[in-house]
VOGU-3710 file (C-alpha; in Angstrom, 3 decimals, decimal comma):
1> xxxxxxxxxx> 138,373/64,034/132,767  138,411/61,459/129,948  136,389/63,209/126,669  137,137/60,176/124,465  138,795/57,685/123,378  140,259/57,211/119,954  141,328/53,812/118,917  140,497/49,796/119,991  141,617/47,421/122,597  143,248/45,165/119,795
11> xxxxxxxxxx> 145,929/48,132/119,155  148,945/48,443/120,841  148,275/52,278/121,929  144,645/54,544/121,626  145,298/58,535/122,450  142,519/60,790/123,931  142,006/64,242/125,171  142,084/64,995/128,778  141,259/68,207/130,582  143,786/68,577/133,739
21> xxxxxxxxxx> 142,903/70,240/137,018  145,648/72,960/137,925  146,042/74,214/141,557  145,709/78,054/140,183  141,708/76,895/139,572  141,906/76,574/135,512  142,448/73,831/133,758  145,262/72,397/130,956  143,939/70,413/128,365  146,808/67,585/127,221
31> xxxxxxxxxx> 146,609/64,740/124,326  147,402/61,367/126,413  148,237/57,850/124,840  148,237/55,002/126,868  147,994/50,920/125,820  149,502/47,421/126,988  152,595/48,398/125,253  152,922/52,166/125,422  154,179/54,011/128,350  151,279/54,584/130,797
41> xxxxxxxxxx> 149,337/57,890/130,480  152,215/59,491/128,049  151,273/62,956/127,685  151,782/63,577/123,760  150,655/67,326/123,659  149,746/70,152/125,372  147,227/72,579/123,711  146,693/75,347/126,216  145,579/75,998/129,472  142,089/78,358/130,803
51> xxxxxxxxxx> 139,592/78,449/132,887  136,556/79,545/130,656  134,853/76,860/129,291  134,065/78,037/126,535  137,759/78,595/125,569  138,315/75,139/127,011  135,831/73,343/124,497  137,923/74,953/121,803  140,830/73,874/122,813  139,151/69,967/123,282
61> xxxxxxxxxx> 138,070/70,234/119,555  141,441/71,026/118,133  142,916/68,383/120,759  140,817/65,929/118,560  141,638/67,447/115,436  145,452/67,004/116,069  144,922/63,589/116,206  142,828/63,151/113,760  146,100/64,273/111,600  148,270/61,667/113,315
71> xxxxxxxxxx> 145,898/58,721/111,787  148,035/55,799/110,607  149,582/52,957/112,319  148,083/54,110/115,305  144,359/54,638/114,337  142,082/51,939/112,919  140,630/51,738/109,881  137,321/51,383/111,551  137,863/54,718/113,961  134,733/56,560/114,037
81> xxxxxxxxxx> 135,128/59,486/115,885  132,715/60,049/119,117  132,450/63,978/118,671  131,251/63,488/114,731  129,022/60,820/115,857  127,264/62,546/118,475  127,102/66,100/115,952  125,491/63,472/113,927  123,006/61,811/116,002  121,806/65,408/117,335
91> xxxxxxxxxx> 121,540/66,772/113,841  119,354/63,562/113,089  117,158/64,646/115,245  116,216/68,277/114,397  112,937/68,708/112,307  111,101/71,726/110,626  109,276/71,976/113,862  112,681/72,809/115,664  113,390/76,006/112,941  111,363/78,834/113,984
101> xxxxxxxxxx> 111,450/81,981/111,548  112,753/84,916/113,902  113,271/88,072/111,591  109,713/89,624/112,428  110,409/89,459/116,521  114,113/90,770/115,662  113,028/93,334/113,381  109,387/94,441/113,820  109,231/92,863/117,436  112,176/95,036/118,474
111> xxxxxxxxxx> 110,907/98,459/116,788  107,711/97,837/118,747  109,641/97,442/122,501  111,866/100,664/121,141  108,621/103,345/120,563  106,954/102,319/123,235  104,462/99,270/122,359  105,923/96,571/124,603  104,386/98,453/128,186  100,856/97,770/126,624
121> xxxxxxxxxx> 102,099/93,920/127,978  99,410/92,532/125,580  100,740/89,501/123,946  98,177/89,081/121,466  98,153/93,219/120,114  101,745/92,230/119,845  101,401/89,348/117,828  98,441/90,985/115,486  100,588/94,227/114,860  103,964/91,969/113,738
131> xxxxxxxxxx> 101,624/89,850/112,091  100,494/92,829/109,945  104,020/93,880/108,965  104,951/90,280/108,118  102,261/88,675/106,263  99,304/90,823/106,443  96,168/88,815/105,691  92,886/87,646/107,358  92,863/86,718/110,813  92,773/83,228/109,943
141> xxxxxxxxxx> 96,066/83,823/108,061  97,267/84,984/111,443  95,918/81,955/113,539  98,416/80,122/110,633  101,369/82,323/110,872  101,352/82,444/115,068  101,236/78,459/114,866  103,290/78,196/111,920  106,122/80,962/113,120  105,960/81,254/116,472
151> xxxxxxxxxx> 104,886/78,190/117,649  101,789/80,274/119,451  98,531/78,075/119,235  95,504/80,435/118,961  91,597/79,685/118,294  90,418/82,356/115,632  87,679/82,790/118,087  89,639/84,416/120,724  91,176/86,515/118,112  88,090/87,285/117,332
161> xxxxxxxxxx> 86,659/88,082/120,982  89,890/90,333/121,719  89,079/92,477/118,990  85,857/92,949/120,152  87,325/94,025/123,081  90,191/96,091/121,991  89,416/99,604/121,162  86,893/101,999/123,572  83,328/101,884/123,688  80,566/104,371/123,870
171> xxxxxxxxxx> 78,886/104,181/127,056  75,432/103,849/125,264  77,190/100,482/123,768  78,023/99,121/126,870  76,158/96,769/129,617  75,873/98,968/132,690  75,790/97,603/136,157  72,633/97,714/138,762  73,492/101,408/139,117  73,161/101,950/135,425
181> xxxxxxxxxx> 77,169/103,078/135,265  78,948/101,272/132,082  80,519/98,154/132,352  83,194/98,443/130,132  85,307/95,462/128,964  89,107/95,005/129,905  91,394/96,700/127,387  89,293/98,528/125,592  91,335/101,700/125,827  93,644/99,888/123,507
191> xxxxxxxxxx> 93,166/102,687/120,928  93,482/105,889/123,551  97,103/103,660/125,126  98,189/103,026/121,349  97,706/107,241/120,325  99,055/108,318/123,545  102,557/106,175/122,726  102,379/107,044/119,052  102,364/110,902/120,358  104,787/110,602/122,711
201> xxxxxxxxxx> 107,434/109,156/120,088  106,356/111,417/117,838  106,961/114,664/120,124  110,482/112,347/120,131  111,072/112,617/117,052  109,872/116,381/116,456  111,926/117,673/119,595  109,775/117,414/122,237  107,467/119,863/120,398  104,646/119,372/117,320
211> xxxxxxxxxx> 104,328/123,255/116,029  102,880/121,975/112,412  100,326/119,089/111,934  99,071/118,008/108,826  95,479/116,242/108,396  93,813/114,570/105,583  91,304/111,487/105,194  90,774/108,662/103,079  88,159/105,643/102,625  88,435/102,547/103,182
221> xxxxxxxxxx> 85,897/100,066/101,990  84,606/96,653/102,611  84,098/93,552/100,863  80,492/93,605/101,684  76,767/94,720/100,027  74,767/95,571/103,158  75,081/99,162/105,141  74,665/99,842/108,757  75,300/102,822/111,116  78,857/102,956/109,798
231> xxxxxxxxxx> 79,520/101,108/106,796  77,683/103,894/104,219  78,881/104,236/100,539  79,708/107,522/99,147  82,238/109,256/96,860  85,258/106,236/97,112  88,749/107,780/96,914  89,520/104,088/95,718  87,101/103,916/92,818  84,757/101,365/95,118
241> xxxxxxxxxx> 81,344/103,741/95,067  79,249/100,473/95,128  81,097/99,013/98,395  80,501/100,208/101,883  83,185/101,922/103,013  84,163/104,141/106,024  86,490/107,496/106,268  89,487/107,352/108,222  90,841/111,215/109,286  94,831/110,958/110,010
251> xxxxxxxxxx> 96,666/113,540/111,873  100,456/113,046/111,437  103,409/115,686/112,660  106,586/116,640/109,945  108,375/113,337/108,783  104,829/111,471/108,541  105,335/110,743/112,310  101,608/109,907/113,428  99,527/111,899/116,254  96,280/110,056/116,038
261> xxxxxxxxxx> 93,219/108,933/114,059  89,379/108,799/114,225  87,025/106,947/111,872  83,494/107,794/110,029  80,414/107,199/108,785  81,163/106,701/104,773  78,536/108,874/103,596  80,017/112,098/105,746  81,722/115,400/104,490  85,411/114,896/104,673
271> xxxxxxxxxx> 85,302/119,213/105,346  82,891/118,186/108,635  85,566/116,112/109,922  88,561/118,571/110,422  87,819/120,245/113,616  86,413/117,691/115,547  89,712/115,475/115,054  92,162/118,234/115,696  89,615/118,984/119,154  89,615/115,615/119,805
281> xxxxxxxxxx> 93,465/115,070/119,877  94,303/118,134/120,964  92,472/117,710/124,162  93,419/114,051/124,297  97,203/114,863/124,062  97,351/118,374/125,684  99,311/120,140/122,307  98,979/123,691/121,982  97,266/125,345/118,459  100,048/124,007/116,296
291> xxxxxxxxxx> 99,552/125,115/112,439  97,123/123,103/110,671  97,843/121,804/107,417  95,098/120,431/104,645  94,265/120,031/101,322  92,227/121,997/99,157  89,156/119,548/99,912  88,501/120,515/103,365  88,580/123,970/102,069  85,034/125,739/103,437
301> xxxxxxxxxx> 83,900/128,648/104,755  82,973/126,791/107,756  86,096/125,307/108,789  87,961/128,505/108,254  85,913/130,440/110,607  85,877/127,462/113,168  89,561/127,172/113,186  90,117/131,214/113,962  87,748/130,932/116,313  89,313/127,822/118,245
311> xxxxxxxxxx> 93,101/130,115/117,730  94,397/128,034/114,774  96,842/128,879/112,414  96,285/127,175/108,780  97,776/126,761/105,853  95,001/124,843/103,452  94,917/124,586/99,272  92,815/126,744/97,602  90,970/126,030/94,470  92,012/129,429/92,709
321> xxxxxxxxxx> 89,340/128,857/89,545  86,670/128,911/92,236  87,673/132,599/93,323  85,651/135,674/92,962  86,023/136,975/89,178  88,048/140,469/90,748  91,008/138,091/92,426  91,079/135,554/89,320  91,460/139,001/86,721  94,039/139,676/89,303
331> xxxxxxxxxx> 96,535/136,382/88,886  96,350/136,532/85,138  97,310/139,931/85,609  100,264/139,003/87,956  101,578/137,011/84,314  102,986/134,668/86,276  106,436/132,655/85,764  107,735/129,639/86,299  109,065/129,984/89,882  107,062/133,383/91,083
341> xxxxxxxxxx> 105,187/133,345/94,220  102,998/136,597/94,773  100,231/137,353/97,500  96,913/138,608/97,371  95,631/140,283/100,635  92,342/139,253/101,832  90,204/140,548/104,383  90,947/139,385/108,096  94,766/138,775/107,410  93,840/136,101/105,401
351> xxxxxxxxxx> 96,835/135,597/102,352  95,635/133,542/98,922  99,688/132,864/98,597  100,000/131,998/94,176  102,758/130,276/92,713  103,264/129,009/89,606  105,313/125,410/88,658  106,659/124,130/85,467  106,146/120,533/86,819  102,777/121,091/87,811
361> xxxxxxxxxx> 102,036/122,987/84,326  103,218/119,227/82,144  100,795/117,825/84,592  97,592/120,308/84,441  98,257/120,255/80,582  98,212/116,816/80,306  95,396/116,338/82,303  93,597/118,691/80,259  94,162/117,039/77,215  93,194/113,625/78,239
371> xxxxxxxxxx> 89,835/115,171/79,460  89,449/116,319/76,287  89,953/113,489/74,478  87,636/111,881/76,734  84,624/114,467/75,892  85,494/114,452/72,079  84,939/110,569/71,977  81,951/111,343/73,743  80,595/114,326/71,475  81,198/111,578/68,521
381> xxxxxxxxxx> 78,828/108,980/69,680  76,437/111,957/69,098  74,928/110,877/72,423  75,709/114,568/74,527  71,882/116,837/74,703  72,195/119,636/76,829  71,379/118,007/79,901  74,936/117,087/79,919  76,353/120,976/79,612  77,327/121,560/82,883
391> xxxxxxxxxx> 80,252/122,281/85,438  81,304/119,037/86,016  84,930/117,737/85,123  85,442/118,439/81,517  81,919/119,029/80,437  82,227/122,883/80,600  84,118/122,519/77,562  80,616/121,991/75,965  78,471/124,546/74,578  74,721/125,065/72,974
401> xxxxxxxxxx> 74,731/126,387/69,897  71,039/127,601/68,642  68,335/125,450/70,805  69,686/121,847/69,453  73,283/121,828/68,694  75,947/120,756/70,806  79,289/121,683/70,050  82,939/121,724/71,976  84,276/125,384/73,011  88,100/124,902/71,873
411> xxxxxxxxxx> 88,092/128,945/72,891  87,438/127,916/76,146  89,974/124,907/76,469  92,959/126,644/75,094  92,223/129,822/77,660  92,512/127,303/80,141  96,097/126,735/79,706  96,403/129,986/81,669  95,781/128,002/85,156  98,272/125,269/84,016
421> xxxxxxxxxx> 100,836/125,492/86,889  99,188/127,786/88,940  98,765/126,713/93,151  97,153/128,495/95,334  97,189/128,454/99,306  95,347/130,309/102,047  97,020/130,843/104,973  96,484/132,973/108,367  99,768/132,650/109,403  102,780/135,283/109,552
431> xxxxxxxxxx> 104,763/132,619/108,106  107,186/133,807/104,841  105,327/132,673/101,904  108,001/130,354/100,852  107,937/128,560/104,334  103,792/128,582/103,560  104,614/126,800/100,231  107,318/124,615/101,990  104,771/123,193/104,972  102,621/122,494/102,007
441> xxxxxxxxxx> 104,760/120,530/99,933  105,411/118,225/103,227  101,566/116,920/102,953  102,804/114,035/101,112  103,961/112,461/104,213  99,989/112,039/104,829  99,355/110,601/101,563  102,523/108,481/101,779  101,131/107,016/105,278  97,967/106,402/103,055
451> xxxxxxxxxx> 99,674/104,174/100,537  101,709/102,456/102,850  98,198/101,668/105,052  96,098/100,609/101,972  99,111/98,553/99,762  102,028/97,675/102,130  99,678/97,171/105,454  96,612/96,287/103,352  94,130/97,852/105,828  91,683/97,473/102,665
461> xxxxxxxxxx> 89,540/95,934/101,788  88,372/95,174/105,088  86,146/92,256/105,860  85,304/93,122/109,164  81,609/93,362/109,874  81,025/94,574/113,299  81,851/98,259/114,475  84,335/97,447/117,209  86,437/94,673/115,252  86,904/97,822/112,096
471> xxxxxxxxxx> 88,259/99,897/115,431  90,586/97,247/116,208  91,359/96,786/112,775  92,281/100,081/112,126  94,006/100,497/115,217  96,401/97,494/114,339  97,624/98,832/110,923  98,052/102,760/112,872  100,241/100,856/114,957  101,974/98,354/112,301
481> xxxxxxxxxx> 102,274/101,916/110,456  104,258/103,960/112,871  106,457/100,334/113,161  107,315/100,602/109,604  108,097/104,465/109,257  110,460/104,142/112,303  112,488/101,009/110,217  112,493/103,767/107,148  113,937/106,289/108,845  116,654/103,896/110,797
491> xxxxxxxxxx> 117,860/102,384/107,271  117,664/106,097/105,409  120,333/107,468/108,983  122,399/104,175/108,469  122,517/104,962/104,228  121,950/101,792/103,616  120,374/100,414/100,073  117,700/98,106/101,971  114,640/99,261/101,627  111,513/98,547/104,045
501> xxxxxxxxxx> 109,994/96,216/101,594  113,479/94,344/100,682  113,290/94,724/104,843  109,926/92,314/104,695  111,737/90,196/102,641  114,626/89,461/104,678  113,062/88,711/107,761  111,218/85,696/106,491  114,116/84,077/106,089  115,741/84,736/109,626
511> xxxxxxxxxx> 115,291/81,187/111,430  116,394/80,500/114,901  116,653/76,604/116,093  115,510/75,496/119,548  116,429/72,405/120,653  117,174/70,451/124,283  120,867/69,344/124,944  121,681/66,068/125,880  122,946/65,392/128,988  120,901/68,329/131,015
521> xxxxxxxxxx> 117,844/68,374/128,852  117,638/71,957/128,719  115,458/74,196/126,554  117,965/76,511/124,419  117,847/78,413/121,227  120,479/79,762/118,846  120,160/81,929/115,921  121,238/80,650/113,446  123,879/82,590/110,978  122,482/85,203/108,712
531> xxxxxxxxxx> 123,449/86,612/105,321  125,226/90,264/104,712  121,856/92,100/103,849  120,011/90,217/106,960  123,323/91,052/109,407  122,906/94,616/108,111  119,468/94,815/108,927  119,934/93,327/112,083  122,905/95,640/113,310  120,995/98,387/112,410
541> xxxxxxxx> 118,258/98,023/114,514  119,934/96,055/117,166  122,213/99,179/117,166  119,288/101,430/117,797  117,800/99,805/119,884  120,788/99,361/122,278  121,439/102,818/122,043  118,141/104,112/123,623
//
């Protein structure tokens, strides 16, 4: 088989590389010269013998680079060789619309397959959740990105009309049929499919078991001025109070691994919204009574006695200022150290578990003084009257002196600094106090999967106006979330330096080129060669993934 030829017909002798059949099956490849002076078909060198074709190729290309040494009396000063000119002419073809940026599919694209994602077989959720991860915008950012990145051509409006169509509807939402039974559109279980995988890796991840689940809620709010049956304003955890806004409740297992979420009204009582979300996904997911974890604001009466009489365990913050005068007499009694946790027996085997912390003490103390900075800048303006002497924040440092004077109790800021430090926590359990304090310290997960929603995910503000598109919404960043906390935990087990946001980074710069070869005309691809940090990245979760 004649490759090339090297050389011109007004030379005495041209050399080429020929690949030679063998009886065996494989095949020799030999340097040949031949000319009108040169001994016919002279066999110059051998370079090796195989019968992959790979290795063959190889052996072609340093066939052509041995001669390329030899040039001299034999080679022309004009020589161009075929194999450069051919690299050439293909190279001269490739444009920006042959480099595609990979690193999402490889990265986020892969984590999604590994928990579970891919047997939703929804091309578009798949596209919407990487999209998140990678450039999280509007979803006419994404319509850019799909036909910028992936070469996917999608009409906003059929984004739109999917996420209209993505999470479940009430039956008094939907059409119904001549028998008056819902007509409910295709893939709207989205959400239920998306919490049910989510669970599953999560009982994964907790060995096969969730024994402790910790809930909290947050708001979320919209770039809007009207209200409706969902979008209310209310207190704003993000300082928005004029926007709209709605709550999201999040239940997540140890390790910030999620269970599920359900959304609200913004105007409701984040205390109101406990029990019905643990009842909702405990039904929905068949887990038994595992211990419930919260913070000190869903703290009531009511949700105590609900959870013992659904069988719950808790372990929830207490507000230990707000306690009967008898049990607060009783901690500054206790004289409390850095370090010291004691319990307080209430009635119905109910523990108030108090500890005291030298970290939370700097904080408390400093907190205290800034409020009272605050409230003497205040009291200087000579604006305060007594309508503002009340229990709010740092005005019950104020006190009425005579019928008209308003003055600043100093006594009663410098007792405070007794409560500097002190936590308390009520608990039902039979748990050792220190594992009572220990589950509580692990509530940060929660408010970590918060701040990675709201900043990295950007799930606010939302500009969403119609009830099912926020579901969908919401439902993308849960699942962009659990994508992202997965790709934490992989680089923490592999101890490597990149972090999820360097992570981000590196992916955007991943490119694979497609392109048709010549002869056959068929469609390949090739990734092309990555830096150390993106190789790193990529064996780690390639790794993984091959491992499952």
């Amino acid at each position: 088989m004649l490759v090339g030829v090297l050389g011109s017909s007004q030379y005495l002798c041209i050399m080429f590389v020929h690949r030679k059949p063998n009886k065996s099956g494989s095949f020799s490849v030999i340097i040949k010269q031949k000319g009108k002076h040169c001994r016919a078909n002279k066999v110059i060198k051998i370079m090796g013998t195989s019968s992959d074709d790979g290795e063959l190729r190889e052996l072609e290309r340093k066939g052509w680079e041995y001669i390329d040494s030899l040039r001299g009396p034999l080679l022309p000063m004009d020589y161009h060789d075929p194999f450069e000119e051919g690299l050439e002419k293909f190279l001269s073809g490739i444009s920006n619309a042959h480099i595609q940026v990979i690193g999402p599919e490889l990265i986020y694209g892969s984590l999604y397959d590994r928990i579970g994602y891919g047997a939703l077989g929804n091309d578009m959720f798949r596209h919407l959740v990487i999209c998140r991860l990678f450039n999280p915008g509007s979803k006419l950012r994404t319509v850019e990105y799909l036909r910028r990145y992936l070469n996917k051509e999608y009409d906003v409006e059929a984004i739109y009309k999917f996420l209209d169509n993505l999470c479940y509807r009430k039956d008094k939402d939907c059409k119904k049929d001549d028998e008056g039974k819902p007509i409910r559109p295709e893939g709207e279980d989205m959400k239920a499919k998306v919490e049910c995988i989510s669970y599953e890796w999560t009982k994964k991840k907790c060995g096969g078991a969730v024994s402790v689940v910790f809930y909290d809620m947050t708001t979320l709010y919209f770039e809007a001025a009207q209200e409706d049956d969902l979008r209310k304003t209310g207190f704003s955890k993000d300082g928005k109070h004029a926007c709209p806004q709605i709550f999201l409740g999040l239940l997540v297992a140890p390790g910030g691994n999620p269970i599920g979420y359900e959304i609200y009204e913004g105007n409701i009582h984040e205390g109101k919204t406990l029990i019905p979300v643990i009842e909702t996904l405990a039904k929905k997911h068949g887990f038994d009574h595992p211990i419930v974890v919260a913070d000190a604001g869903l703290l009531s009466k009511a949700n105590i006695d609900e959870l013992q009489k659904n069988g719950y365990e808790y372990i929830i913050g207490a507000r230990v200022k707000n306690e009967s005068d008898a049990v607060k007499q009783s901690i500054i009694d206790m004289n409390l150290q850095y370090g010291d946790v004691k319990v307080i027996d209430k009635d119905d085997g109910i523990r108030l578990i108090v500890s005291k912390s030298e970290k939370r003490a700097k904080k408390d103390a400093h907190a205290r003084k800034k409020g009272m900075e605050r409230l003497e800048k205040r009291f200087n303006t000579g604006k305060l009257t007594k309508a503002n002497i009340n229990k709010r924040g740092y005005n019950k440092y104020l006190k009425m002196d005579g019928d008209v004077t308003i003055t600043i109790d100093r006594d009663k800021y410098e007792a405070d600094a007794v409560w500097d430090g002190v936590k308390g926590h009520i608990t039902n359990t039979t748990l050792p106090e220190k594992d009572v304090l220990g589950n509580y310290s692990n509530l940060w997960f929660i408010e970590r999967a918060f701040r990675m929603n709201k900043g990295d995910l950007r799930a606010r503000p939302i500009f969403h106006r119609l009830h099912n598109r926020i579901e969908a919404h919401i439902c993308i960043c849960f699942t962009a979330y659990t994508i992202m906390l997965e790709l934490e935990r992989l680089l923490k087990e592999a101890k490597s330096e990149i972090t999820i946001y360097q992570a981000g980074h590196l992916t955007k710069t991943m490119y694979q080129l497609n392109y048709q070869t010549p002869r056959t005309h068929r469609q390949k691809s090739l990734i092309l060669q990555m830096d150390s940090e993106q190789q790193e990245l990529y064996d780690i979760v390639s790794r993984k993934a091959a491992e499952k």
